[in-house]
N, C-alpha and C positions, 0 to 999 in steps of 0.2 A: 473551421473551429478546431482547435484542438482537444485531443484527449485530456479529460482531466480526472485521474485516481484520486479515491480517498481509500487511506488504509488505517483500521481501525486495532487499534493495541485491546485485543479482548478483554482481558480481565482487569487490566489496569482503568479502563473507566468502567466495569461493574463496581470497580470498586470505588473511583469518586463518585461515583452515582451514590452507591449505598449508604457511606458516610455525607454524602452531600444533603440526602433529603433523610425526611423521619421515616419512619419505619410505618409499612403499608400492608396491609392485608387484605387479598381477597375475601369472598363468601365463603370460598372452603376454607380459607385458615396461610393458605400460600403467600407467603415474604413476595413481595412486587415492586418495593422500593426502588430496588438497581435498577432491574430492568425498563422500569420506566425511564427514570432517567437516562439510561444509556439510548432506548428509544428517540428523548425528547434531544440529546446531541447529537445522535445519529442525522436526523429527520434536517437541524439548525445546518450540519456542516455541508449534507448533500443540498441543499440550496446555495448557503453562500458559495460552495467551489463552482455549484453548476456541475456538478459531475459527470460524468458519462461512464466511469467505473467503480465500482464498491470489492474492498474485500476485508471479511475481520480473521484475524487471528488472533488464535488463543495456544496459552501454555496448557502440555497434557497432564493428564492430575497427575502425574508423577515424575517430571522429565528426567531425562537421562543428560548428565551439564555435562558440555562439551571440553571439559576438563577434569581429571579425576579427581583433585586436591578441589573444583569448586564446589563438592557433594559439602564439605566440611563447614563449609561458610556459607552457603545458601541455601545448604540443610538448615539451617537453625533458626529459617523466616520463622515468624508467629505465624502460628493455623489461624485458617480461615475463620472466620465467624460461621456458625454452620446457616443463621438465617440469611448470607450470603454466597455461601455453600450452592444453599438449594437453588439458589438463582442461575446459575452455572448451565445448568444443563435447560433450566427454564428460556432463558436467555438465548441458547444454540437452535430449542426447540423454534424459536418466535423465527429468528433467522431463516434460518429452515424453509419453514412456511411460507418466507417472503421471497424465497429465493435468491437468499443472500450467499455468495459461497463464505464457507467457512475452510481456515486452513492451521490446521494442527499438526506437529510433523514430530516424532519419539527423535530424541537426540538433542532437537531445537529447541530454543527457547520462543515466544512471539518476539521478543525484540531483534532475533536473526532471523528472521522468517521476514518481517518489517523490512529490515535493512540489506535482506538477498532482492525482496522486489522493488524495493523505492528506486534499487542502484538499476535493476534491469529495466523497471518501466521509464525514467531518466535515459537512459540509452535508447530506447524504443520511440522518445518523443512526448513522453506524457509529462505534465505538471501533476506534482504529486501532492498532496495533503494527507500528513501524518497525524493522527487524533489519538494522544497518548496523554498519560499523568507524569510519567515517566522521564526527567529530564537529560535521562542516560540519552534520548535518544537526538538530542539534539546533535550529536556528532557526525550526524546522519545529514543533516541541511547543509545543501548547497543551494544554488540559484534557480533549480529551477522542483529543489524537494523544501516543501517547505514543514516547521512540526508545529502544530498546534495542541497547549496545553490549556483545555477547559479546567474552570473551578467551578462545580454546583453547590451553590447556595439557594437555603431557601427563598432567596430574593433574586433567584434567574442564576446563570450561566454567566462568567466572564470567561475569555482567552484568552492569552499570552501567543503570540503569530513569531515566529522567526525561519528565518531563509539565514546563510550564510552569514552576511551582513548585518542579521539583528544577533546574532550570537558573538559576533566580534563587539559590536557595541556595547553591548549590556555586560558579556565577561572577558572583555578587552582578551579573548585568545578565539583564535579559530575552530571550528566546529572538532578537527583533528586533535587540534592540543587541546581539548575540553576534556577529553578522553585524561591526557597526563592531570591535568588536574582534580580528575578523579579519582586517577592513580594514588595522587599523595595525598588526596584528603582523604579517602575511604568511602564509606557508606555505611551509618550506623544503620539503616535501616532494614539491609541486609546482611547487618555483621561482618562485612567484609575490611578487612584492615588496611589502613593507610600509613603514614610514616606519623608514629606520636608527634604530637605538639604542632604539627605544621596543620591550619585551619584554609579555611578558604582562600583568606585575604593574601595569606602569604603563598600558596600552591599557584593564585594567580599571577602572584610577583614573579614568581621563581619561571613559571612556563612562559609567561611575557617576554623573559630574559632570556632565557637556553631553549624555549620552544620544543623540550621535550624532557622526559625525566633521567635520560639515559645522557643526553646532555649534559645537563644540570649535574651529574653525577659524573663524569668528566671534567667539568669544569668544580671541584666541590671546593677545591679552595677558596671560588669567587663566591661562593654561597652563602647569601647572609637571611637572619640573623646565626651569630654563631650556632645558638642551640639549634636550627635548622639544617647548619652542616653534619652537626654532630650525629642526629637523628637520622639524615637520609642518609650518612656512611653506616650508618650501624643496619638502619633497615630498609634499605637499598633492594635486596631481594623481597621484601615484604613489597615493597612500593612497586615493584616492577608486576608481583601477584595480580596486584590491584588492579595497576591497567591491564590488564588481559582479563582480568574478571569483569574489568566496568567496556570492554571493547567489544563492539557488536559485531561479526558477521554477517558478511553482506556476500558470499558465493556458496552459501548455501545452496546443496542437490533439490530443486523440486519439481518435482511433475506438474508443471500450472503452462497456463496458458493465458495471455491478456482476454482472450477473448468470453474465457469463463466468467472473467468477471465483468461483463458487460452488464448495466444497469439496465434491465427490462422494465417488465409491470413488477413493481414487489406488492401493492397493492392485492394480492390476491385474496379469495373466497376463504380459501383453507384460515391464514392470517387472517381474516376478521375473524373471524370463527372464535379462535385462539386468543386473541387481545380480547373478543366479550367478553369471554371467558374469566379474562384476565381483570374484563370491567375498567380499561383504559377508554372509558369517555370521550377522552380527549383527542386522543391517538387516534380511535375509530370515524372521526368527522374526517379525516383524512382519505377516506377510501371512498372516494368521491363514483357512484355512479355503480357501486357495488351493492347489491340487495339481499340481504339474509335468505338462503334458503328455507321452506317453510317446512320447518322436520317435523309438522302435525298438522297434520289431516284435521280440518276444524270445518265444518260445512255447517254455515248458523243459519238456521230457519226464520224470520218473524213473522209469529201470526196476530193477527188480527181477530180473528173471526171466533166465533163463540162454539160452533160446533167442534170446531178444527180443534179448539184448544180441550174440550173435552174429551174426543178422542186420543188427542198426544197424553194427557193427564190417564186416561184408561189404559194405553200403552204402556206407559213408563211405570204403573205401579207393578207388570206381569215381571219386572228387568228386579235380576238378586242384587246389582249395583245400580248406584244411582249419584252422579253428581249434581249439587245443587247450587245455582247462584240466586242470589236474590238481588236487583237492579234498584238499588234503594242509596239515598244519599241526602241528606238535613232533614230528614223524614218527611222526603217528596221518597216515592215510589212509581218506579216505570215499568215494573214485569221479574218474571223469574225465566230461568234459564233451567231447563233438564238437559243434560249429556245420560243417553242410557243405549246408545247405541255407537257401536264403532265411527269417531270419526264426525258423530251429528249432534247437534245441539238444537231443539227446539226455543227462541227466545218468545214467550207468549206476554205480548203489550200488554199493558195495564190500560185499556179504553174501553169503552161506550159496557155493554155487559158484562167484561173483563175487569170487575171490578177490584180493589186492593183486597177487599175481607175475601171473594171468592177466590181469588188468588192465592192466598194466604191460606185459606179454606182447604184448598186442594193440595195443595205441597203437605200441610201436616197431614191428611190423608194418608201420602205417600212412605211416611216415616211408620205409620204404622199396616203399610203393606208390603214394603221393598225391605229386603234384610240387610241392607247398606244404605244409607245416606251420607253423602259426603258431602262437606263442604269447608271452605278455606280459612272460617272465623263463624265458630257456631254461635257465639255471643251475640253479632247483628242479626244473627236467623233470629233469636228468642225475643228479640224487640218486636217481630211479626209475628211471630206463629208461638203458639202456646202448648211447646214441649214438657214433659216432664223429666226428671235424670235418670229416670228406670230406664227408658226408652231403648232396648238393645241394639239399635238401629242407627243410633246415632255417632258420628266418626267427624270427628274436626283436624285437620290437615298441618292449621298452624302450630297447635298447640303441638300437636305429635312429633312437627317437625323442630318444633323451641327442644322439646325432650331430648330430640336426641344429637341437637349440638345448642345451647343455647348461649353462644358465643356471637352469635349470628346480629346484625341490626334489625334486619325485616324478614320477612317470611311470605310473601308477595306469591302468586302465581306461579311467575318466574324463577325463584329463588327456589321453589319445590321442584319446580319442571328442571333445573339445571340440576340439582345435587340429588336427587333420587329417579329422576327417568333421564337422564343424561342429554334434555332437550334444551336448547338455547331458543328462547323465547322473547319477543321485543315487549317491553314493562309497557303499564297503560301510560304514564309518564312520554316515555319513546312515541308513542302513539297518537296520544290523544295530550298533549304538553300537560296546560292547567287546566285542560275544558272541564267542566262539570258534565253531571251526565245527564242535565237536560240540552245545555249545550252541542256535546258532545253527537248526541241523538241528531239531532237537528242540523248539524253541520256536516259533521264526521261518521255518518250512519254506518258507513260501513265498515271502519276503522274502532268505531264503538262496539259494532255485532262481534270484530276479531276480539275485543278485549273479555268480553261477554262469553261468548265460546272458550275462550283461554281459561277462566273461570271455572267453569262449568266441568269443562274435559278433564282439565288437570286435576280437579277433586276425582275427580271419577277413576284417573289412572292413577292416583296414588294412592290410596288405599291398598290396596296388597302390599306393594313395597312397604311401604311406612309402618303396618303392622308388623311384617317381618321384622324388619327393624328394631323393631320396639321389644318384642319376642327376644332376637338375641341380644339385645343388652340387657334384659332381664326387665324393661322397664316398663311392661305391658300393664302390669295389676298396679304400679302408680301411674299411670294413664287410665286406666279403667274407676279404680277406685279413689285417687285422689283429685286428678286433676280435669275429670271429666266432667265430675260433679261440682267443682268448685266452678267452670262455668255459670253453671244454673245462679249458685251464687252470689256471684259478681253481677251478675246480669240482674237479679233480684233486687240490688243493693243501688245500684245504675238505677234503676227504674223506680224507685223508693225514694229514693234523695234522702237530704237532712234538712230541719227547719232552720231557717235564720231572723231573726230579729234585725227587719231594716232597720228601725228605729236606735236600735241599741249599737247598732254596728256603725252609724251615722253618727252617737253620741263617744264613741268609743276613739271615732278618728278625729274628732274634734278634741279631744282632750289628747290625742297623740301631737294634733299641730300648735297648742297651748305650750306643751310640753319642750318641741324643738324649736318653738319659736327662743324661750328662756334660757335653754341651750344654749343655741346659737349665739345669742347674747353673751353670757358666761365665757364661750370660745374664744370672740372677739376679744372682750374685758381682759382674757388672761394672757393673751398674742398681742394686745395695745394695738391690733389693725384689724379691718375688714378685710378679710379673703373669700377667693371660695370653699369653704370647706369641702366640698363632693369632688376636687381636682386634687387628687394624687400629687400633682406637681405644684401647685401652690403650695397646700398643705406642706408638702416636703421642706422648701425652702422658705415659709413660716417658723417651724419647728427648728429645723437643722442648723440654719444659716441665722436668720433675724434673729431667733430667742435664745441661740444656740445650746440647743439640747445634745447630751452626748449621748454617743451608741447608737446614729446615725448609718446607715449601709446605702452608698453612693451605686447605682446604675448606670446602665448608658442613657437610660431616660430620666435617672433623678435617684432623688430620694425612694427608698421602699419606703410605704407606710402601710405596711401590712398588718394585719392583726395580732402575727409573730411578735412584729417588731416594736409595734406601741405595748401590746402587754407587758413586756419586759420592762417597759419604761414606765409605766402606773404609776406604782409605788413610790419612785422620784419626783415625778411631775406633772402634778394634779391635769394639766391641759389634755394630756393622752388619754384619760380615764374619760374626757370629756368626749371626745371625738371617738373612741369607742361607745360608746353609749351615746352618740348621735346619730351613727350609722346605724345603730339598733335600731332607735325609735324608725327612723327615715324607713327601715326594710321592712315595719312593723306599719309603717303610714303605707308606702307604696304596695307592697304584698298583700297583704290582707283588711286594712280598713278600704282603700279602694280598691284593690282587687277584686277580693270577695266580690264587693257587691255587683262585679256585671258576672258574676255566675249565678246571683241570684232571678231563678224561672219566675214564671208569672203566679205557678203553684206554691210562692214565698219559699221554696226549697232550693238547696243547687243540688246539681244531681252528675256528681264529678264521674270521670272517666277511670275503673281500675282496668288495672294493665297486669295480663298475666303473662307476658312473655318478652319480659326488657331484663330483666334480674337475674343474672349466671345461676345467683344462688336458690332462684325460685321463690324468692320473696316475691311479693304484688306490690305494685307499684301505683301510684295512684295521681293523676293529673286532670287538667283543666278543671276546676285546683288540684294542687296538691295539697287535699287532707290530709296528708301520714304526717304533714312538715310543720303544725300546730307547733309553736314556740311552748315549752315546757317548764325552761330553767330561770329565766326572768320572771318577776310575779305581772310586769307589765304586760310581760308575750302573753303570757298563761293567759291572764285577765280574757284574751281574743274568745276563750274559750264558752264566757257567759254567754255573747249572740247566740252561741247554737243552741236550740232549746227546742223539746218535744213537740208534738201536738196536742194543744189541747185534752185534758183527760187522758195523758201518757204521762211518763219521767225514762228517765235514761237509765239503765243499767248498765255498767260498766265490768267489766270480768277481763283482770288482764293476771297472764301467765306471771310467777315470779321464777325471776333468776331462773327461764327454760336454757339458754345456751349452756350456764354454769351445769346443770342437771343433766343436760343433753352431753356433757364431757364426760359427766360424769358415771355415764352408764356408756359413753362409748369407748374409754380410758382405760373402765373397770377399777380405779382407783382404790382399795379398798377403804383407804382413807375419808376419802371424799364421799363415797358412796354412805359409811357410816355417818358422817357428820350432817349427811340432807335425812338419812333416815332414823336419824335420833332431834330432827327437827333443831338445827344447833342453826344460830348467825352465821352463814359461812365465812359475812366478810370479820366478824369478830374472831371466829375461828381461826382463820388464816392468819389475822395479826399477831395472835398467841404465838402461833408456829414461826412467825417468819421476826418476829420481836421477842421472842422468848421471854413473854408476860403473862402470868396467869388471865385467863379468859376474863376473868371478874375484874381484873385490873388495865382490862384494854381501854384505851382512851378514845376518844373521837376521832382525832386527827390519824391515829395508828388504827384503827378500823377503815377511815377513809384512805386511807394510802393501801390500805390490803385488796379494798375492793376496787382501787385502779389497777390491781397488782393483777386481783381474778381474771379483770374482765378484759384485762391486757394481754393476760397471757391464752384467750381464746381467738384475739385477734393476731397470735406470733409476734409479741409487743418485741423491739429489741432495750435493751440497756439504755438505748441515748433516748429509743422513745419515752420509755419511763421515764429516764431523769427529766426529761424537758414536761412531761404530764404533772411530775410531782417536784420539778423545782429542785433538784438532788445533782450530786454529780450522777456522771455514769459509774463509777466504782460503788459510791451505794447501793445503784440499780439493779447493776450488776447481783450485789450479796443478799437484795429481797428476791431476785429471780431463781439463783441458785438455791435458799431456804426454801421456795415455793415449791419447784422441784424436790427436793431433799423431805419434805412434806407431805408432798405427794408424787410418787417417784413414777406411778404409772402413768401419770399424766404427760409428764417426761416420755415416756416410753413410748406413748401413744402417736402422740406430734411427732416423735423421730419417723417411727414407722408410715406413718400418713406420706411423709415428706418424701421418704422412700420410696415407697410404692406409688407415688405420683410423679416421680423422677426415670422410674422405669414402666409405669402404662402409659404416663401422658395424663391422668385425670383422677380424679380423685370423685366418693360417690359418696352418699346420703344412707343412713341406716335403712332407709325408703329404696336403696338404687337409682336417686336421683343422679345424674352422673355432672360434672365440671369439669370440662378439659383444663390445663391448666400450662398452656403453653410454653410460658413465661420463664418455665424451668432450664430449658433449652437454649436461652439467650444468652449472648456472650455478655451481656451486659451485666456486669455484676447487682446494680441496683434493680435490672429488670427480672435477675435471679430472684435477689430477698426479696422483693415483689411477691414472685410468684411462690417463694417458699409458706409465707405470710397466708395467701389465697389455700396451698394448701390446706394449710392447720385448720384453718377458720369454714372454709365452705362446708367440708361435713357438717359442723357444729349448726351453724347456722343457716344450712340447707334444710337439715335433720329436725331444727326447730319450724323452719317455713314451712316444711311437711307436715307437723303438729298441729299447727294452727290451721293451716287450710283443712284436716282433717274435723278438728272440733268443729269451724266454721260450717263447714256443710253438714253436719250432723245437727250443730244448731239452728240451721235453714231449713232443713229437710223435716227435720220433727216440728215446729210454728206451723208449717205449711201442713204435714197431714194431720195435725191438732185443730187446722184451721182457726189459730190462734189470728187475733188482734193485732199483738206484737209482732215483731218483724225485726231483721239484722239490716241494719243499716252502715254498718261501718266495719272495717277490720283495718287495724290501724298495728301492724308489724305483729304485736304478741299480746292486742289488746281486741277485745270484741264490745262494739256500742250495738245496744238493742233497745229498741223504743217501744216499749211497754205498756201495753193499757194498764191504766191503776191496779184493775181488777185481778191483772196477771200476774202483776209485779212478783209476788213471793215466788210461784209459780217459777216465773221465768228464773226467778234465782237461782232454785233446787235445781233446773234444769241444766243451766248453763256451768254450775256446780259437778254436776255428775258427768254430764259429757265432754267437757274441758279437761279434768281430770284422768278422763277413761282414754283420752282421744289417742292413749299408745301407749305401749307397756316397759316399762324402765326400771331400770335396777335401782332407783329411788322414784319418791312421790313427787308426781305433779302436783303443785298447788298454784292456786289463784286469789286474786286480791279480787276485792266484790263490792259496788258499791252503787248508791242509784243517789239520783240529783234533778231539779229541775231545769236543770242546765250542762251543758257535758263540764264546764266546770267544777258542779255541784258532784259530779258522777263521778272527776276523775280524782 
């Protein structure tokens, strides 16, 4: 068999990789895009050639061009994008690992580096395959080098294959005269110049004919079209630049040897390591027969027996630290796990006298003997054991670890053991696939005990780190004081549920399907056909084509019929208005009338999931349902609101923040403006219209109040010009002249957002009056949209971090005082900048003053908090 080389053009497929796929990021934040894909080409071409040799080269960041005058013309490439930058050397590293040789050479460029070995491995016997973007290098294919141009798309990899033979085909001149035709056409791409006016079509004419440029220009009399005589005598020495600039070198000096690049194991230990890392999935099935080393020591105990586990319980309360797991899953319970010694995890079953309550029993013991308890999600602890938030003992892994990057998806075992004790750990996923952990027990016993130990251990070794951490980004006292307590919380509010009215929520969706049935009708009637309305594509060519409606926007799949695109059309044509408010009712029918009801328990409550570590900005999040997402703006949505309703002999109190972002600007702005106008109690959004319509405040109208208050609330979100006009229906030069007023108004607030933008431009992150911190990467990006993106994320996370900090503060102050009042009532809900509390009758007033004064007090600003208050026998009633 013969030798078969593949030589890989380094940077030129980092870079179809990176433009080819979307933009990817690791857990830590690292750009992964290119290099995967240049992996998943790498991996395609060494199969199909069959290879037996590898080598990549790469250009050095700075080369030294092997002509003095091509500094001037190949100086003036476009810079890198930096999130393909950093892949550069990520990309060498992987290599590296795999024991690919890498070959960079100062003077060289990789396409002469390319074209010094393809020429010598050709003379030596080898078949060669060339893996480049790069079309320059087709002048390089003879018969037995072939160059292969991949295109990545997100729909796979195609390639373009040429040998000698297919570059005469396709551009009717030989691999050699490909060179002259690049002579005289140029290369916009690297600003290199070719002879005006002469294009492809005709450089191919002309080399077809005199088979060189120098030719060609010998013979210029025969040169047609005239203007192509004219141009290649006048820039003759331009044209000849050209080919010497597009002409590769192929006797390039290099110290190699065939034998370096002999294809071994690239599969190695080190490279898997690196690619987990990297969290290439895909790539890692590849490394068939290779097993993670285990970088931690986890030695998992199970006991059985009832003495055994009281003495492990007696042992573990004498240890200053302590990790804890609890083995619990649909509220079956199989044991807790203690890590309190190096290395060892006692896992004690839940059987025969090992009951759940002693179980349970004994761990909360432990919180109040051990001066650390750690554990990875203290919320599922408090569903078992009946902690309180004074407890100084208590230490949660995930949340600590959201704090201090919460850009993150998950926060898993793994995800802590990798980015703060630098350990590569295999997920319970990896482990144990979908088992459950009764399952999993039973099958997988011992693969179960590794996951259980990983648990246990890793609460136990993060804690220092993690505190440190938290320590120097200042973010210790809102972990201690904000975010520890609002566990308790969440976990309180979890366990509490809200009531629902089957009956009414049964009645509610029946008059929704009454509703779309007549709809639907109406639709038909006004389209004079039956379609399917819920099909995009019907829909589309009903509209567009049959009724023909104008202001239609044609796709590769069709018609849009987006929400953009009908609302513009309303006004016109009564059918759009309909089919917007069809899809209402239908999200109104599917969401919440039958949704709702399989959340509803057997205790007539649902008892949704909040989420304290999904939201950069630190908002809570709320699912299975999503309570925060109650429709508002429709009276139909709203109506959803009557099902929820009290307990018996309770009502609802409602207390929700007003205009805290606008407040929260305006004490972090220092506006003086703004700051006066919340503390002389003024309308702001009336206020505003004055200023920005130059109308006596007494003479603002509705419509110019409401266009101020898209104006406020716009400009905390980094509204731009085009997004107003499109909000308020205006040009952009309008938008434009209320933005600048708004500004000119209030000029600190100007001032403010500038400086944010700044100083997130130069740390990386932007933070909370609290220290909540927001990385904000986005500023970094060559991508101008993914800039104002991230400019946008600037302005707004403080504001709306700073408010999430607010409310999580009130909220647990108004948990904490019910519970040591030993009140009745109880926080059931927090709903963004709104607090539901279900009140015994008897409390009602009670709870008002309360939630009045600690809502108010919950942070000190250079204007007044205030709140809207209101109770109901129903959260509709209440809101």
């Amino acid at each position: 068999m013969s030798n078969k080389l593949v030589l890989i053009d380094g940077h030129s497929i980092l870079n179809r990789a990176f433009y080819g796929l979307p933009d990817l990021t690791n857990s830590e934040g690292k750009h992964t895009n290119a290099v995967l894909g240049f992996l998943n080409i790498m991996f395609r071409f060494l199969e199909e050639a069959k290879a037996t040799h590898l080598l990549v080269a790469f250009d050095l960041k700075a080369p030294t061009f092997r002509h003095k005058m091509f500094a001037e013309y190949k100086g003036t490439r476009k810079p890198m994008p930096e999130e393909l930058h950093e892949q550069v050397q990520l990309m060498k590293d992987v290599l590296t690992a795999m024991n690919i040789p890498i070959m960079q050479k100062e003077g060289y460029e990789a396409d002469d580096i390319l074209g010094t070995l393809s020429k010598e491995a050709e003379k030596a016997g080898f078949e060669v395959s060339i893996i480049s973007g790069d079309r320059d290098l087709l002048q390089l294919a003879t018969d037995h080098v072939q160059i292969r141009i991949p295109k990545t798309k997100m729909s796979g990899t195609i390639v373009e294959d040429y040998y000698a033979a297919d570059v005469l085909e396709k551009y009717q001149v030989t691999p050699t005269e490909f060179i002259d035709v690049k002579g005289l056409m140029g290369d916009t791409a690297d600003n290199i110049p070719g002879v005006p006016g002469i294009g492809e079509k005709t450089a191919t004419k002309l080399i077809t004919q005199f088979h060189s440029i120098e030719n060609a220009y010998e013979h210029i009399g025969e040169v047609k079209p005239k203007r192509a005589q004219n141009n290649l005598k006048e820039y003759y020495d331009q044209a000849i630049l050209s080919k010497e600039l597009a002409t590769i070198k192929t006797d390039c000096e290099l110290a190699f040897s065939f034998e370096d690049a002999v294809l071994n194991d690239i599969y190695t230990e080190e490279a898997f390591l690196l690619l987990k890392k990297l969290e290439f999935k895909s790539i890692l099935k590849k490394f068939e027969g290779i097993e993670e080393p285990e970088p931690l020591t986890c030695h998992v105990r199970t006991v059985t027996d009832f003495g055994e586990a009281e003495e492990i319980f007696a042992e573990a309360g004498e240890a200053s630290v302590l990790g804890l797991h609890l083995v619990e899953e649909k509220e079956q319970f199989f044991g807790c796990a203690l890590s309190y010694k190096e290395g060892e995890v006692a896992f004690i079953r839940s059987e025969g006298f090992l009951t759940q309550e002693y179980l349970c029993e004994k761990a909360k013991e432990l919180y109040e003997k051990v001066d650390v308890v750690s554990v990875l999600d203290l919320k599922r602890v408090l569903f078992y054991l009946d902690l309180h938030e004074e407890m100084e003992s208590l230490f949660d892994c995930k949340v600590a670890a959201y704090l201090l990057n919460p850009m993150k998806d998950t926060y898993q075992y793994e995800d802590i053991a990798r980015d703060y004790l630098e350990l590569l750990l295999p997920s319970r996923a990896e482990l144990l696939k979908k088992l459950s952990w009764e399952e999993a027990l039973e099958q997988e016993e011992e693969k179960a005990e590794k996951v259980i130990g990983y648990e246990a251990v890793v609460a136990a070794k993060a804690v220092s780190v993690l505190r440190t951490a938290l320590k120097e980004q200042q973010m210790d006292l809102l972990y201690e004081e904000i975010e520890l307590p609002t566990i308790f919380a969440l976990a309180d509010m979890q366990k509490r549920g809200i009531r629902v009215e089957k009956d009414a929520l049964k009645e509610y969706g029946d008059q929704l399907v009454d509703k779309i049935a007549d709809l639907e009708q109406s639709i038909y009637q006004e389209a004079g056909e039956v379609f399917n309305i819920n099909s995009p594509k019907q829909l589309g060519v009903v509209l567009f084509e049959h009724m023909g409606l104008k202001g239609g926007k044609k796709t590769k799949t069709g018609y849009s019929t987006s929400v953009d695109v009908l609302e513009k059309l309303t006004g016109k044509y009564p059918i759009t208005g309909m089919v917007l408010e069809y899809r209402h009712l239908t999200k109104l029918k599917s969401t919440y009338a039958d949704g709702l009801y399989t959340f509803i328990q057997e205790d007539g409550r649902i008892h949704g999931t909040f989420n304290q570590t999904i939201t950069a900005t630190g908002r809570i999040s709320s699912t299975d349902p999503n309570l925060q997402n109650i429709p508002v703006r429709m009276p139909l949505g709203r109506a959803i609101r009557k099902v929820f309703v009290p307990e018996d002999g309770y009502v609802f109190v409602d207390a929700d923040y007003s205009q805290i972002e606008l407040r929260v600007l305006a004490h972090l702005s220092g506006d003086e403006a703004l700051i006066q106008a919340y503390s002389n109690h003024q309308d702001i959004h009336a206020s505003t219209a004055s200023e920005v319509f130059d109308v006596p405040i007494e003479e603002v109208t509705s419509d110019q109040r409401r266009d101020a208050k898209a104006v406020n609330f716009g400009i905390v979100y980094g509204i731009s010009a085009f997004g107003l006009s499109q909000d308020l229906n205006i040009t952009r030069k309008q938008a434009q002249e209320y933005i600048d007023k708004y500004f000119a108004t209030y000029p600190g607030v100007k001032q403010f957002l500038d400086d944010t933008v700044k100083k997130a431009k130069e740390e990386g992150y932007v933070e909370t009056m609290f220290h909540r911190i927001r990385p904000v990467p986005e500023l970094k990006s060559s991508n101008f949209m993914q800039r104002s993106f991230g400019e946008r994320v600037a302005m707004n996370s403080p504001i709306q971090g700073t408010a999430a900090d607010i409310i999580k503060i009130a909220m647990v102050k108004v948990n904490m005082w019910m519970k040591k009042e030993q009140m009745k009532s109880r926080l059931i809900l927090q709903i963004h900048d709104e607090l539901l509390i279900e009140a015994s009758q008897d409390e009602a007033e009670k709870v008002k003053e309360m939630l009045t004064e600690e809502m108010m007090a919950a942070a000190s600003l250079k204007v007044p908090l205030e709140i809207d208050i209101n109770t109901g026998n129903s959260w509709y009633e209440a809101k």
